[in-house]
N, C-alpha and C positions, 0 to 999 in steps of 0.2 A: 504494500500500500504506500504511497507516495504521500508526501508531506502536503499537496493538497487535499488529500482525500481524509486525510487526519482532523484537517482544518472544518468548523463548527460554520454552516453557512448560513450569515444572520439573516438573511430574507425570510426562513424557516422557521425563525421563531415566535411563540406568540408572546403578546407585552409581557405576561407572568415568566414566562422560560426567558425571556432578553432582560429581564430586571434581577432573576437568578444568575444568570449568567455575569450579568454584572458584580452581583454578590461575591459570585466565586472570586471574582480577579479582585476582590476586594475596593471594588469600588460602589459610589453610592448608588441607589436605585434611581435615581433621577438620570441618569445616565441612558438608562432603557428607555426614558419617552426623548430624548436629544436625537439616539441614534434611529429610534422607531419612526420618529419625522423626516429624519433624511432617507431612510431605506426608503419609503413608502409614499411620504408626501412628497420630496424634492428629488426621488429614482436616482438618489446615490448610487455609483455605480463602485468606487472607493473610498476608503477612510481619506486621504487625502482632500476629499471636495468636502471634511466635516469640519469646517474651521472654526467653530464657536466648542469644539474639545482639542483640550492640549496636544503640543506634537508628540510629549511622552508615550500616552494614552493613545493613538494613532498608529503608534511604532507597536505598542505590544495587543494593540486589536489587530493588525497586519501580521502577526506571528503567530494566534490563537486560531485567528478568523480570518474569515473570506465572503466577498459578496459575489453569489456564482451566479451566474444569470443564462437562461436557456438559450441552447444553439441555434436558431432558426436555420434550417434548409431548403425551407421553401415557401413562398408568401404570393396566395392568389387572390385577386380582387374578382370577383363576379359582376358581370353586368349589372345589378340590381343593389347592387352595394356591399353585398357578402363579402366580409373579410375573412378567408381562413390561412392558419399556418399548423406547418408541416411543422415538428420542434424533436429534435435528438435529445435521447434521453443517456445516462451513463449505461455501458452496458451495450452501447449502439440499436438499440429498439429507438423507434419513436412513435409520437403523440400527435393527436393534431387539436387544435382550438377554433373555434367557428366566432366573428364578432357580426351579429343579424341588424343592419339598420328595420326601423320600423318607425317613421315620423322622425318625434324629438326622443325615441328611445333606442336606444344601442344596448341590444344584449349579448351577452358575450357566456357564448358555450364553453366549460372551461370540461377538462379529462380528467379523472380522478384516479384514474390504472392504465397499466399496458395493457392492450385488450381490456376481456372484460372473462370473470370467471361463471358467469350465469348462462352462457349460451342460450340464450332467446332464437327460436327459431327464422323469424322475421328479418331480425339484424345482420347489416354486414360486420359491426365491431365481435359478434356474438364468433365468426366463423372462425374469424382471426385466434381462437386463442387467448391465452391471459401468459403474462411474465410475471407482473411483481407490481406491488403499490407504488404511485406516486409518493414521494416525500411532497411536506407543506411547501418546502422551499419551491420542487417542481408545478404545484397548484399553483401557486403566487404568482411563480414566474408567467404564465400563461394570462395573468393579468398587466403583468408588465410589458411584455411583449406588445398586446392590444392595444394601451395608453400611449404607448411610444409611435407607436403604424402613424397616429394623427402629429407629430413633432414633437416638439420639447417637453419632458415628463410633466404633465399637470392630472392628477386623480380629482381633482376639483373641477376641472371642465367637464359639465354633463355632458357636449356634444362629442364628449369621445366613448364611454363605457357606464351608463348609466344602470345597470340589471348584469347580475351574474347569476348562471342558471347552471346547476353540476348533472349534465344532460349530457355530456361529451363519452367521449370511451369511459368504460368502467362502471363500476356499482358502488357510489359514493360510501355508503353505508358497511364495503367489505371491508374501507380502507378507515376505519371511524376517526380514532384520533389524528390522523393528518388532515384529514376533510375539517374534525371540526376546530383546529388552530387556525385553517387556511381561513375557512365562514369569519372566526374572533379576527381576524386582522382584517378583511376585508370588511367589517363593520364598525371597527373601531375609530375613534374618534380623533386620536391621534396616527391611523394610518389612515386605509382609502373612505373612511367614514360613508360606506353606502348605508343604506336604512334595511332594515329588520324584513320589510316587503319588497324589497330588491334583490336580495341573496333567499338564494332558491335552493334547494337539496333535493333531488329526485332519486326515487328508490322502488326495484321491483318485487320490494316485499321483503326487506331482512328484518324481520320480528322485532327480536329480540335487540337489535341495534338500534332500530324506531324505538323501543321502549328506554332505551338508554338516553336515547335525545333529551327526551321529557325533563325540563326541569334546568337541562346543561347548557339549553341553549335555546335561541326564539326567533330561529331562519324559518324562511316560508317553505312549505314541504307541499312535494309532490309525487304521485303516483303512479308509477307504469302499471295500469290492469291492462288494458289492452282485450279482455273477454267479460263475460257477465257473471258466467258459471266457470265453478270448479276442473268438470272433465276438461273443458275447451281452455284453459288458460293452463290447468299441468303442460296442456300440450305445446301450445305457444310460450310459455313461462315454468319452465323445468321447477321454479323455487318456488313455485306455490303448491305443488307435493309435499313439503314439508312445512310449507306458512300457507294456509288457505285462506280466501278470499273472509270468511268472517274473523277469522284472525287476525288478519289484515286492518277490518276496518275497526275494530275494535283498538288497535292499535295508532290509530290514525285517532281516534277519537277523543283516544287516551293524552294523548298528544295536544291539540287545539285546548283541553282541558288548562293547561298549565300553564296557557299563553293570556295574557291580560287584555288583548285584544279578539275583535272579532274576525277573525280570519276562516280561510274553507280551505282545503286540503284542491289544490289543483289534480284532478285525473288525469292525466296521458291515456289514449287509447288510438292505437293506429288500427286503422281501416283496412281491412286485407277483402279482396272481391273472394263472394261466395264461401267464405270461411267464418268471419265477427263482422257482417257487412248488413247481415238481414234483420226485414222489421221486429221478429223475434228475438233477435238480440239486445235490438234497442229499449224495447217492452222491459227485456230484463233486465239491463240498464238501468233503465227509471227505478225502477223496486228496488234494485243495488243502490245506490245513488241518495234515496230519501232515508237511507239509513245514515249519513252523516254530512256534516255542511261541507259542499265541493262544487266547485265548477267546471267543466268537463272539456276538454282539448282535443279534438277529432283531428285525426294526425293519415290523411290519404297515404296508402304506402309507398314509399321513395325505393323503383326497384333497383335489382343489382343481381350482376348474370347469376342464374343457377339457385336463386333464392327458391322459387316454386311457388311465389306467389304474383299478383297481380294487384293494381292498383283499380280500384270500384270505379264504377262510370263515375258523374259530376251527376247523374240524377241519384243514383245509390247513395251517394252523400249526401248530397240535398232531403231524399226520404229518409233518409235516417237521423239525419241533423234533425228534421221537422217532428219526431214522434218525440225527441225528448225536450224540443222548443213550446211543445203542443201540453208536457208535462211540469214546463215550469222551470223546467234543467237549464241553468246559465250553459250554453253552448256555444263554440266557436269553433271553427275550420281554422286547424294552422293554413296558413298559405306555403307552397313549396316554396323555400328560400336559399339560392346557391349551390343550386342543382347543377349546373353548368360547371364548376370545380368540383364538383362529388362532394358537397358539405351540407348535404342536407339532412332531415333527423333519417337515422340508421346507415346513412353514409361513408360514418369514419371509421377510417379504416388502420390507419397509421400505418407501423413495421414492425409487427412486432414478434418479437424473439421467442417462440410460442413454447411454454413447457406443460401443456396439458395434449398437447400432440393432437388435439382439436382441427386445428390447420391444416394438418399433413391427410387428414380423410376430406375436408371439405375441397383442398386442391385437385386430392386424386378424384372425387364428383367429378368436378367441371374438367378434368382431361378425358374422363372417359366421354360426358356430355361431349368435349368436343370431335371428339374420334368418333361417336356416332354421328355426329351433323356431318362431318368432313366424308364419311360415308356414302352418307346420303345424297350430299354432292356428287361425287365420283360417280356412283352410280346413274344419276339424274342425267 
């Protein structure tokens, strides 16, 4: 291991771990909100640009510590405003970060893991494989990366990152303590100070980490159901065999209880034709649904070769939008956003260095797929 890899990278820390930190080197805690304002409010990139702390103090945060800041390898802009980046991770895997204009709101899909270890049938990030959790520092970074796209570090300018939403690769809730240092500094008041209804956590059911939340923290939570019933969602959602859907919302419920506000639990549900697409579905939707305060995210499926599924007509959607608009159900149709760079929901796909060997059967599908097409051709 090499003397940077030894090195503590302060981007990672949350204010209580950076005013510990300080503690150790035997300095005062005031020290942690100096340095937490340059890392975050002024995108310090070295102790050097911290000129209001000693040059002592400088020299042996430069021996201890390090501010590592993510690699970008690639950076696409979308017709439509989509900002996404490709970002190398240690290890040589990477990640990718989606920033969605919508008006005067900039949200920014931030990744929480390599891959993702839930394999959702739907998903491109599912097929990929999982490596390893993000560290805080690598969350962060994916916010820093976005504020910078627009020019000189300002986290105070709305018109650059106003909503961050952990909808990117991964299943926020696998990775708990890094997700929720990254949430506390992204809300804090001495770093990127977003509000409480702008930092988002989506999750496809981990129980017992939902039940952990409660209490630790008061981010907006959201939920990939994606089906109505049990049988149909084991099968699109492998983790709801072991957290089922009233599980789920019990959990969900459990949750809104301990927040001092009135808030609803946002649904995620993609739309796949002929499969969670019909008026039956939607029926049971609604009954699903008036069991706890939510508003509901109709998510058309964004395809990708060899998935096996299909995206519903624009009437399929509209009938099905209208039985739960008909039932009182706050509903909304995402719109596809930066589909033209592959960044749209289910899209990300990153590099990633697969150790559940996940990847190596999903490849061999689509060789065999394409050796029958190529076939087909030939023959024709």
């Amino acid at each position: 291991m090499s003397a940077t890899e030894r090195k503590i990278n302060l981007l990672g820390l949350s204010p209580s771990k950076l005013e510990a930190f300080f503690e150790s080197l035997g300095e005062k805690r005031f020290r942690a909100t100096q340095v937490l304002k340059w890392l975050h409010q002024r995108g310090a990139s070295s102790f050097d640009e911290m000129t209001d702390i000693s040059k002592a103090l400088r020299q042996r945060l430069a021996e201890v510590a390090d501010i590592r800041e993510p690699e970008i390898v690639l950076e696409k802009f979308s017709a439509d405003g989509t900002r996404k980046w490709v970002i190398r991770m240690d290890g040589g895997s990477s990640i990718e970060a989606v920033l969605i204009p919508e008006g005067s709101r900039k949200t920014l899909c931030v990744s929480s893991q390599v891959g993702c270890a839930l394999d959702c049938s739907f998903c491109s990030t599912g097929k990929q494989g999982f490596n390893r959790n993000l560290t805080t520092a690598e969350i962060i970074g994916q916010l820093r990366v976005a504020i910078r796209s627009f020019g000189p570090f300002d986290p105070a300018d709305e018109r650059r990152v106003t909503n961050v939403v952990f909808m990117g690769m991964g299943e926020p809730l696998l990775n708990f303590d890094n997700v929720m240092d990254a949430t506390e500094l992204m809300m804090h008041d001495n770093a990127y100070g977003l509000s409480k209804r702008r930092v988002t956590v989506s999750t496809a059911g981990v129980v017992p980490a939902l039940d952990r939340m409660a209490g630790l923290t008061d981010v907006s939570l959201a939920v990939s159901l994606h089906a109505p019933n049990d049988a149909l969602r084991t099968e699109l959602v492998p983790v709801n065999a072991r957290y089922p859907i009233a599980e789920l919302i019990e959990s969900c419920n459990n949750y809104l209880k301990h927040l001092n506000d009135r808030r609803v639990i946002t649904v995620e549900y993609t739309l796949l034709a002929g499969v969670n697409d019909q008026p039956e579905h939607a029926r049971q939707l609604v009954k699903l649904l008036r069991k706890m305060p939510s508003k509901l995210n109709l998510i058309p499926f964004n395809p990708f070769p060899n998935s096996g599924y299909e995206r519903p007509s624009a009437e399929a959607i509209q009938a099905f939008k209208q039985i739960l608009i008909n039932a009182n159900i706050v509903t909304t149709v995402r719109k596809t956003r930066g589909d033209d760079v592959d960044a749209a929901c289910g899209q990300l796909v990153g590099q990633v260095d697969d150790r559940t060997r996940r990847s190596q059967k999903y490849q061999a599908v689509v060789q065999q797929d394409l050796s029958t097409l190529n076939l087909i051709h030939r023959e024709s």
